[in-house]
Steps between C-alpha positions, in 0.01 A plus 500: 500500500305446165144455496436155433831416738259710753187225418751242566562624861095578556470093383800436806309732760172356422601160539679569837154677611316184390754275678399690830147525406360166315803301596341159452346639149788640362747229603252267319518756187875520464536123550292445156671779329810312601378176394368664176821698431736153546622382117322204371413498115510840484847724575521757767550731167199315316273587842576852548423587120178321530480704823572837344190432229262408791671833701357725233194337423403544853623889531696426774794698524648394772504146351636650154809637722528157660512305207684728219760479774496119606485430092849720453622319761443171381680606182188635261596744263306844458404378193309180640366717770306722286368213320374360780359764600319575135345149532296627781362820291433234210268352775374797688537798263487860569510541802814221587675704182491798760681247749800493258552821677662405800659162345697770292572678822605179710724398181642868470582470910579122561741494148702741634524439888 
C-alpha cells in the first residue's frame, strides 16, 4: 500500500474510532460534509478542486490524499489538479509550496491505481 493510500485508511480508522467514541458529534460532522459535498452550483469535480487548494493551504495531508483522489474520480485531470493546488501556494506561500509534495505523491499513486 502507497503512502497517501495508507492516510486514506488512517482517515477510515479514525472515523470508525470517532463513531464509537463521539458518536452523536461525528454523526453530526459527516451529515454536513454530506450536505456540503451534494452538487448544487458547483460540480462534484468543481468541489473537490476547490477542496484540494484548501487541502494544501491547511497542510493537511490526509485531506490532500482525500481530495487529489475524490477530484480524479470525479474526472479532473492531473493537470487541473496541480493548478488547484498552486492556487493555494499563490495564497499561502512557502510553506503550502512544500505541500505540493505529497499532492505529487497522491497524483503519482492515485493516477496509476
Amino acid at each position: 500500500m502507497g503512502k497517501m493510500a495508507t492516510k486514506l485508511e488512517e482517515i477510515k480508522r479514525l472515523i470508525g474510532k470517532l463513531q464509537q467514541q463521539q458518536p452523536e458529534n461525528i454523526k453530526a460532522f459527516l451529515g454536513f460534509m454530506t450536505s456540503v459535498e451534494q452538487e448544487g452550483a458547483l460540480n462534484t469535480k468543481q468541489k473537490e478542486l476547490i477542496n484540494v487548494g484548501l487541502a494544501v493551504a491547511a497542510q493537511c495531508e490526509w485531506c490532500i490524499a482525500l481530495h487529489v483522489k475524490g477530484a480524479l474520480d470525479a474526472g479532473a485531470s492531473k493537470e487541473e489538479i496541480l493548478e488547484a493546488a498552486m492556487q493555494a501556494v499563490l495564497m499561502h506561500g512557502g510553506p503550502a509550496l512544500m505541500y505540493m509534495t505529497p499532492v505529487e505523491e497522491a497524483l503519482e499513486e492515485f493516477s496509476h491505481a
